[in-house]
N, C-alpha and C positions, 0 to 999 in steps of 0.2 A: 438242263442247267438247274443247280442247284438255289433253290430260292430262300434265303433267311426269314424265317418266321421271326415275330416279335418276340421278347420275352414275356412268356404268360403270367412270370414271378416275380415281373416286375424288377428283376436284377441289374436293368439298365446301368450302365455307368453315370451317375451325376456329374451334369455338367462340374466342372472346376471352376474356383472362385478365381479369379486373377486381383492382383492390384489394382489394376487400371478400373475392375468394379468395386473394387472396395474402394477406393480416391474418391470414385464421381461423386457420389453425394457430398462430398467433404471437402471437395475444392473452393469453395466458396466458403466461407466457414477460415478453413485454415490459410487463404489468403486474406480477409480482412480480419482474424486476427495478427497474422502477422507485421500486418500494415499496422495497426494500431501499437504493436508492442516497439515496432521500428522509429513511428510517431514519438512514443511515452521516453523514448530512451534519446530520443534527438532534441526534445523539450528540456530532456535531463543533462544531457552535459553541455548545451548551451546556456543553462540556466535559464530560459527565455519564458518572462511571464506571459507572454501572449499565445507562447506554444502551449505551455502547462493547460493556460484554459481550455486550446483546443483541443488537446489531450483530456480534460476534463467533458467538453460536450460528448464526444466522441464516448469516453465512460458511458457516461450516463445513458445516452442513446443508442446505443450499439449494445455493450459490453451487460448494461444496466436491462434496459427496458426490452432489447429486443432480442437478446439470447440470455439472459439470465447467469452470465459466466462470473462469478463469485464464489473467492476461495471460503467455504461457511462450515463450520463446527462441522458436519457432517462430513466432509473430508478429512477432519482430524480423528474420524469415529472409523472412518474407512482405513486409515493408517492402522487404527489398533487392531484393531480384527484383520487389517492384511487382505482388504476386500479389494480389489480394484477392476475398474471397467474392463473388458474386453480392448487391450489395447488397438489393434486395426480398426477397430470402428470407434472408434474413441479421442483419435488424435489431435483435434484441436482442445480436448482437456487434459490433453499428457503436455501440453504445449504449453497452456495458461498455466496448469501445477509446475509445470518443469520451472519454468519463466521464475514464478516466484519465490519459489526455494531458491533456484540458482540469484537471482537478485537480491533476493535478503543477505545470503550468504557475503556476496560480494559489495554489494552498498548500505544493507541495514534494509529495515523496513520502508524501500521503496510502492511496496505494494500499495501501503496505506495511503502513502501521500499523493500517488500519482493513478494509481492503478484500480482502486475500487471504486465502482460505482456510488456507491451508498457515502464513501469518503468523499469524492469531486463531487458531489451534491451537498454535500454542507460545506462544502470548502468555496465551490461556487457559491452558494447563499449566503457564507460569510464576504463576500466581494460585492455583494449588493447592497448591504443593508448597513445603516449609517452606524458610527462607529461609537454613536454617544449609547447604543442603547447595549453595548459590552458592558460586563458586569466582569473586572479581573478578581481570579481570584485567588484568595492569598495566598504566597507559598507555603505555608506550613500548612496551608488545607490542602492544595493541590496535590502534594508531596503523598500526603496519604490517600488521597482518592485517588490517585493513579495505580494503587495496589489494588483495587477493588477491581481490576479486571483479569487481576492473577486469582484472586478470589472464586471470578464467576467461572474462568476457567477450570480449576481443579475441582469445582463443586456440580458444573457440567460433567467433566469426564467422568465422575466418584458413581454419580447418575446412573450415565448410559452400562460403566462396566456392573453394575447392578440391576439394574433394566434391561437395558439393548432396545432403551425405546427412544429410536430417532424423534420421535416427533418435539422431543426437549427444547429444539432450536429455535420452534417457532419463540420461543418465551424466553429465548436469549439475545437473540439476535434480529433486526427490524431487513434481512436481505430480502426474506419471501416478498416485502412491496414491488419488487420489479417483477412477479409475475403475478399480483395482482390477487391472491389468491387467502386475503388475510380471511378472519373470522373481523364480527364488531368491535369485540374485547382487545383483538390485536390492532384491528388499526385506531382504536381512541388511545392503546397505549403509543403507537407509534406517535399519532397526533401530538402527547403529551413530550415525547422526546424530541421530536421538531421540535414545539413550542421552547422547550430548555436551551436548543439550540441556536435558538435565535439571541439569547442572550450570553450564554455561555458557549464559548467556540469549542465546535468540534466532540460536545461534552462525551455524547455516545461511546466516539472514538479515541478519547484520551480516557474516557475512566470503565468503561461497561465490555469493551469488545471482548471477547478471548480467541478472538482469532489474530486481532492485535494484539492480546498480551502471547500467545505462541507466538508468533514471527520477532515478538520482541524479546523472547528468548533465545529465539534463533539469532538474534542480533549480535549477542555475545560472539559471533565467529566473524563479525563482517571485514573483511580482507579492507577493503579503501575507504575510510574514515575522513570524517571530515577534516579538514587541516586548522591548525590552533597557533596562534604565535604566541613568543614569551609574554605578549603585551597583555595576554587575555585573560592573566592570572589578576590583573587589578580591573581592567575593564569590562562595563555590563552592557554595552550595548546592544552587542548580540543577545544577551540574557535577555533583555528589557523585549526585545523585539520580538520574542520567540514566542508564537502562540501558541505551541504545545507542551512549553515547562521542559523540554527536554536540555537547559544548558545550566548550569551550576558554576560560573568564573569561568575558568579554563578546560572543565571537564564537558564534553555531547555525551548524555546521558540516553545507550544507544539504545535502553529496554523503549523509552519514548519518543526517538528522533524519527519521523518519516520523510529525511530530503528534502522539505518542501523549499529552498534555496535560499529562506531567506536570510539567515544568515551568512551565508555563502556568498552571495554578493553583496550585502553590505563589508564583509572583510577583503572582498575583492574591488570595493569602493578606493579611490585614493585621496577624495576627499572629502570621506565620515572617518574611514578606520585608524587609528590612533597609530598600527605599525608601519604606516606608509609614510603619516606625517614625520614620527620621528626619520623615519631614512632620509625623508625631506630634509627637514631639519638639520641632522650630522652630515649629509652630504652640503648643502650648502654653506656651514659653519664652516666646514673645509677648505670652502674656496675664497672664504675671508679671510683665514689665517693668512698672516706674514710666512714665506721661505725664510726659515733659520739658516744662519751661514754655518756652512762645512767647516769644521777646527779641525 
């Protein structure tokens, strides 16, 4: 009987990779993000402040601190060059990326308001802290610090396609704290940004980001927009209330709107919103009119 010797050339067939070994390490991973994205989206069209925050711990602790999964400049460096991960082993960041292109496109810059960690950490800290120590600031000032993040973007990108040196972001953007990993110089700048934060909302993220000023270009396309009634061309309520400057009379100003609801239910309010009253209003004047007789 003939006996197969081994190959001495080492020609063996390599085992074959299957799915089911490419999934296992990633099963875990791509189910509690998707539990998170399912979370963020059920906080989202209930409007529900109490989900948003848990949407927000879950950020921060999951999303933030303990995988580090943050859309950051360096993804927008990836798009230019055309670099991207190996998708099979990769898939819960084609998931997070997919999520947020598809989500901008379709509601605006949901990312920001609901979705980043670094965002529901100052969004959280502004729901702590008392409300005498905001400092508003005025609209003709806001109006143009709000461009100073289209600024830092296109003088990021001008950078890297001149460089191709990633390491730019540290000095852009405060995301590397959730892995913990700054230099001194970075986290006394961080410190300095927190501290601004505590008086001015959100400052980072309404005037500095350029990962929020892309998405808020990507905004321009958003399919379901917030809804506006005739009444909101004289009325500021919503304006007054908006802690990110993004509403102007009757116009959501989509380069800085991030969803965050609150206007949304204050106009779904029936007794703040001025277009409910009025219906109020003409409908019950209706039922006080006299029936005119038929001639």
């Amino acid at each position: 009987m003939l006996v197969q010797q081994p190959d001495p050339w080492g020609f063996d067939e390599a085992p074959v990779e299957t799915w089911a070994d490419i999934l296992r390490p990633q099963y875990v991973d791509l189910a509690l993000l998707a539990a998170f994205i399912v979370l963020a989206m059920i906080s989202f069209r209930r409007k529900s402040v109490p989900l948003k925050f848990v949407t927000f711990a879950f950020a921060i602790g999951y999303m933030g601190f303990a995988k580090s999964y943050l859309i950051s400049i360096t993804n927008i460096f990836s798009v230019l060059d055309w670099n991207w991960p190996v998708f099979k082993y990769s898939l819960a960041w084609y998931l997070f990326f997919g999520f947020t292109v598809v989500s901008t496109i379709l509601w605006g810059r949901l990312y920001c308001g609901r979705i980043c960690a670094y965002g529901a950490l100052t969004q959280t800290l502004d729901s702590m802290l008392p409300a005498k120590w905001r400092v508003d600031v005025p609209r003709s000032i806001e109006k143009r610090a709000a461009l100073v993040k289209f600024g830092v973007l296109a003088g990021v990108i001008t950078y890297y396609l001149v460089t191709h040196n990633l390491l730019i972001y540290q000095y852009t953007e405060p995301f590397w704290m959730f892995s913990l990993l700054g230099t001194p110089m970075m986290w006394t700048v961080l410190a300095i940004l927190l501290a601004v934060t505590l008086f001015v909302r959100n400052a980072y993220c309404r005037f500095l980001c350029p990962v929020g000023a892309t998405l808020g270009l990507l905004s321009y396309a958003t399919v379901f927009r917030i809804k506006r009634w005739s009444e909101c061309t004289t009325c500021r309520i919503c304006q007054k209330a908006c802690q990110w400057g993004a509403i102007e009379g009757p116009k959501i100003l989509m380069t800085e709107c991030v969803r965050c609801d609150d206007c949304e239910r204050l106009y779904a309010d029936k007794e703040i919103c001025p277009h409910w009253r009025i219906i109020e209003y003409n409908e019950r004047k209706l039922r006080v009119l006299p029936l005119q007789p038929v001639r």
